[in-house]
C-alpha positions in Angstrom: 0.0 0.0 0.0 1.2 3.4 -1.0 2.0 6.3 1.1 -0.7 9.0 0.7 -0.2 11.8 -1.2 0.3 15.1 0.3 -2.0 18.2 0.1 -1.1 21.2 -2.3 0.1 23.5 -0.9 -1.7 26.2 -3.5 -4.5 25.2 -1.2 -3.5 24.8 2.5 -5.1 23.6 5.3 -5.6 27.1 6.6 -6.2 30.8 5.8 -2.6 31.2 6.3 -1.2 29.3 3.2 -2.7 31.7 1.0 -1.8 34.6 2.9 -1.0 37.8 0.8 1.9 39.7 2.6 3.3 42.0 -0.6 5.4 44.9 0.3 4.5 48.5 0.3 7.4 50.6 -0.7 6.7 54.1 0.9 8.3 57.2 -0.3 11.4 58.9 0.9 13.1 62.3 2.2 11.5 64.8 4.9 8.1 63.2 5.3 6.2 65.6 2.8 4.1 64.0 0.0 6.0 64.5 -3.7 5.0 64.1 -6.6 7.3 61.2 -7.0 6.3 58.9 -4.1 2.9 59.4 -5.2 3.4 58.2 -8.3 5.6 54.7 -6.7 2.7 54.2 -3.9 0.2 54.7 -6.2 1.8 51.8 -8.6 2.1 49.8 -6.0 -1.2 50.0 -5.0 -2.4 48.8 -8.3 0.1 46.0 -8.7 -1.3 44.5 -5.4 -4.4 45.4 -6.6 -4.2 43.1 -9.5 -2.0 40.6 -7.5 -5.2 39.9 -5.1 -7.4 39.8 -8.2 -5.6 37.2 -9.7 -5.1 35.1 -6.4 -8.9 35.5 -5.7 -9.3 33.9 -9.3 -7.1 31.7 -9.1 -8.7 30.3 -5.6 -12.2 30.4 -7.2 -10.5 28.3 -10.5 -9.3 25.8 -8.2 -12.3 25.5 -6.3 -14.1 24.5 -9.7 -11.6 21.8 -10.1 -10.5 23.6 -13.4 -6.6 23.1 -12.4 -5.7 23.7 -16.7 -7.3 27.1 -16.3 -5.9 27.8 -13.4 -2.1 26.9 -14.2 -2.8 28.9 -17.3 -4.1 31.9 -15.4 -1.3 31.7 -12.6 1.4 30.8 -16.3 0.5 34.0 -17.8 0.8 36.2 -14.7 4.1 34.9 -13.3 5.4 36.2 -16.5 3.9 39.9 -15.4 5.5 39.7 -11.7 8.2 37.5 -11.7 9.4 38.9 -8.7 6.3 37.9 -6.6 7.4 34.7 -4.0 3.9 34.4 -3.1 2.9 34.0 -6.5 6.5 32.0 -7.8 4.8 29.2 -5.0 1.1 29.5 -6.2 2.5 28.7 -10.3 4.6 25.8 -8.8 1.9 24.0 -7.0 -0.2 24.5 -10.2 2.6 22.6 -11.8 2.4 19.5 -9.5 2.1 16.7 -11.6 3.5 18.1 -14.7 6.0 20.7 -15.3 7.8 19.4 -12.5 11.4 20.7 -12.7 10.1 24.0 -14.0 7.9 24.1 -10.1 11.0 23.3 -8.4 12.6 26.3 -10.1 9.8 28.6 -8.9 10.0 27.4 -5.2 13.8 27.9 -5.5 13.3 31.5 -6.5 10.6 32.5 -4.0 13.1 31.3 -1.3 15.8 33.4 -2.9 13.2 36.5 -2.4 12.3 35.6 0.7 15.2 33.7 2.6 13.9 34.6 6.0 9.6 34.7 5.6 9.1 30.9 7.6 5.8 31.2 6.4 6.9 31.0 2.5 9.8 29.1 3.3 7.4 26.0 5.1 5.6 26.1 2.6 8.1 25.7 0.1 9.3 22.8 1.6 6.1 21.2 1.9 5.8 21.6 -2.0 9.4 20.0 -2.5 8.3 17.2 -0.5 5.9 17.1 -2.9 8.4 16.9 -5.7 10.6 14.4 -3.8 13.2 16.6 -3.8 13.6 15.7 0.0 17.1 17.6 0.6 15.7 20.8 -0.4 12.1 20.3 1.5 14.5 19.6 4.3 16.7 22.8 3.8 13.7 24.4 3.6 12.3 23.1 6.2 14.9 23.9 8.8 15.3 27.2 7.6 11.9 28.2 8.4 12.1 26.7 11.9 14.9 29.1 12.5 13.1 32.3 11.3 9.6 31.5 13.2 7.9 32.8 15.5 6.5 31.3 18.6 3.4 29.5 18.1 4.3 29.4 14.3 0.9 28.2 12.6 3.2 26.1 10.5 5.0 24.5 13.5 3.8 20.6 13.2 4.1 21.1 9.2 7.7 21.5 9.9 7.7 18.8 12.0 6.1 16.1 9.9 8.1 17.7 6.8 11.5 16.7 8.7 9.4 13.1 9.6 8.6 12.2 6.1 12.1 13.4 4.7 13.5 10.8 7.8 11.2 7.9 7.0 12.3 8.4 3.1 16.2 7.7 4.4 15.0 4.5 6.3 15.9 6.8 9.9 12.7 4.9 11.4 13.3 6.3 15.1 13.4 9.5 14.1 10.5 9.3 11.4 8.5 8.2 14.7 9.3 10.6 17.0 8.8 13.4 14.3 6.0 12.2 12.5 4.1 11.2 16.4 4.7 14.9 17.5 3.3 16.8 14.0 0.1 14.6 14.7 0.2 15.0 18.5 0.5 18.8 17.9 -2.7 19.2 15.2 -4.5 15.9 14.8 -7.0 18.0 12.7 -4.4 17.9 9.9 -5.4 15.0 8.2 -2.2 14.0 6.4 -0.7 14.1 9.9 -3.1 11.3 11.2 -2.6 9.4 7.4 1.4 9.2 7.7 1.7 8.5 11.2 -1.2 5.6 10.6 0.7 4.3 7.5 4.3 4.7 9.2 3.2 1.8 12.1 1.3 -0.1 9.1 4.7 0.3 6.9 6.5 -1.0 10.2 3.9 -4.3 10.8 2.1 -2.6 13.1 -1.8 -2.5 11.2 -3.5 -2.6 14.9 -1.9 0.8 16.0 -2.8 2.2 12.5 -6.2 1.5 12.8 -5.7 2.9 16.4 -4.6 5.9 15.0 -6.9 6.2 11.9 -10.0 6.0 14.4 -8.7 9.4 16.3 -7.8 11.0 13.7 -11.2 10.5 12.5 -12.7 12.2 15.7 -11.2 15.1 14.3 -11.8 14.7 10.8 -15.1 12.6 10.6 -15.6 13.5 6.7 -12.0 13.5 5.3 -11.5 11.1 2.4 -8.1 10.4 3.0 -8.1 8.9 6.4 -11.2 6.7 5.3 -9.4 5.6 2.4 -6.2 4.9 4.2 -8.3 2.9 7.2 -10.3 1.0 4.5 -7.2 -0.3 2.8 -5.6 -1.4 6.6 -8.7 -3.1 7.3 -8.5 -5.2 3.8 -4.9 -6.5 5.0 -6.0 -7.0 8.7 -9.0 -9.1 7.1 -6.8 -10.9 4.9 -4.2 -11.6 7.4 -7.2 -13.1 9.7 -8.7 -15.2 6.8 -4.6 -16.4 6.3 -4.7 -17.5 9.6 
């Protein structure tokens, strides 16, 4: 049985993965209006302007389920504001699945605009873990965790990020420890509750997975993924008893 996939992070879990945070650049000298400031805030204003028209698009696109459209929208305006790291990550999740190489670029160069935003930099490396590109989601990764705040909304992300990336080099101690705290810090992420569950089925554990799968579906009565991934441990747990 498969690991489960991750989520996207053009869509995260919370209001914070599509946060727009796009800087203002005031004007300069004595603190009197010129002509000139008015004329940069004023284009700045409009940039964002159109910045949060396209993000509101784009989030409405992907609602629809009409990903083409929205890689297309998201294609054409990277072109426009190529120095945007919110909008470099937004292209390269729309890219999951295709343009891969060309995604990892874009979450390369958001992090070389931001180096020290944890909140772009945990999300990038949730999107390289994505790509399988585990030695940059765990760069990434641990460079967020140095820049964040206390109580960093992001926090158990981190942690299950640096989980998955120990499970994937066969560091099964560690991967258990990590991927136990993510989950023990928000069980109401359900790809937290998914990994740890398939992590103790991986290791010939199915009873504790099922454990598992059954809180995190206190949590998350509806989600698909956890039923799906408890469904498939209860085929091999039946199977093994019908073996027996």
């Amino acid at each position: 049985m498969a690991m489960p996939a991750s989520r996207r992070t053009g869509r995260g879990h919370g209001s914070s993965a599509n946060t727009i945070r796009l800087p203002v650049r005031e004007g300069q000298g004595n603190g009197r209006s010129s002509l000139g400031s008015h004329v940069v805030n004023e284009h700045a204003a409009s940039r964002q302007r159109e910045l949060e028209r396209i993000y509101s698009r784009s989030e409405a696109l992907l609602d629809e389920q009409c990903y083409d459209e929205n890689q297309a929208l998201l294609r054409e305006a990277i072109v426009r504001f190529p120095d945007v790291a919110e909008l470099c990550l937004r292209t390269a999740a729309s890219y999951l699945g295709s343009a891969e190489e060309e995604a990892k670029r874009l979450v390369r160069h958001a992090a070389e605009l931001e180096p020290s935003d944890p909140w772009l930099l945990a999300r990038g490396a949730t999107l390289m873990l994505d790509l399988l590109d585990f030695e940059s989601a765990e760069q990434y990764a641990r460079e967020a965790k140095a820049f964040a705040p206390e109580d960093f909304v992001f926090a158990s992300d981190i942690t299950h990020i640096l989980g998955r990336v120990a499970y994937h080099r066969e560091n099964y101690g560690e991967a258990q420890t990590l991927l136990t705290a993510a989950y023990e810090k928000d069980p109401h992420i359900p790809e937290h509750g998914a990994w740890l569950a398939q992590f103790h089925y991986q290791q010939g554990d199915p009873i504790k997975a099922l454990e598992i799968l059954s809180d995190a579906l206190r949590h998350c009565p509806d989600n698909a993924l956890l039923k799906e991934v408890r469904s498939d441990v209860l085929e091999y747990v039946q199977l093994d008893e019908r073996d027996d």
